[in-house]
C-alpha positions as CSV (number, residue, x, y, z in Angstrom):
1,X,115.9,115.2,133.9
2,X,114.2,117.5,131.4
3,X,117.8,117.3,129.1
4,X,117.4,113.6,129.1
5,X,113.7,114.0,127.9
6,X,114.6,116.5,125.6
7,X,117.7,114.0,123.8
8,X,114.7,111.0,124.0
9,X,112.5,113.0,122.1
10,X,115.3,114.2,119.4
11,X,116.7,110.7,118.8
12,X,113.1,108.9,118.2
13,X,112.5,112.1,115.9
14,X,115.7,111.4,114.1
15,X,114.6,107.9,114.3
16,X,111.6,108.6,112.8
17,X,112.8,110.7,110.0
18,X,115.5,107.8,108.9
19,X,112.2,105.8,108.7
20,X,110.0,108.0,106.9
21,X,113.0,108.8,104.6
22,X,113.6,105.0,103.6
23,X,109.7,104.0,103.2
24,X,108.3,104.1,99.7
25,X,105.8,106.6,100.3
26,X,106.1,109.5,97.1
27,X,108.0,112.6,98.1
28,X,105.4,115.2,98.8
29,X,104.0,113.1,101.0
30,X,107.6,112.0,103.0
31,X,107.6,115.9,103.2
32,X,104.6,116.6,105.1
33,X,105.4,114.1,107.6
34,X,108.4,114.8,107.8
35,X,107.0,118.7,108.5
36,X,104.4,116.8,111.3
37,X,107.5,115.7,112.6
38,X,109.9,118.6,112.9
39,X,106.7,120.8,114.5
40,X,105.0,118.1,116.5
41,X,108.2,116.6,118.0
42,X,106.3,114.2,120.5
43,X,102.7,113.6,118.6
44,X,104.5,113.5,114.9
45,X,106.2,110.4,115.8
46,X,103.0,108.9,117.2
47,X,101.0,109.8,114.5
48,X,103.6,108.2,111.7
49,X,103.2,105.2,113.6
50,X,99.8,104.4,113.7
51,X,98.8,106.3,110.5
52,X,101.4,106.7,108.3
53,X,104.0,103.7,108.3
54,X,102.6,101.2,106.2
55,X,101.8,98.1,107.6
């Protein structure tokens, strides 16, 4: 159960990435979210969601 968890959580990072990769956001600031992402693997995406993605 915990492996599944863990490949959920990868794959919506991932997901998330792609996303934050192909907005039009400048580059320092695609880094640090990116950043968020990679060390907040569950809040990052949550975070680029609600605060982040433009709407």
């Amino acid at each position: 159960m915990g492996r599944l968890i863990s490949l959920a959580i990868l794959v919506i990072d991932i997901l998330v990435i792609i996303d934050i990769v192909k907005s039009n956001k400048d580059t320092e600031r695609k880094v640090l979210w990116i950043i968020a992402v990679v060390f907040l693997p569950i809040l990052g995406p949550i975070l680029w969601y609600f605060i982040g993605k433009d709407k």
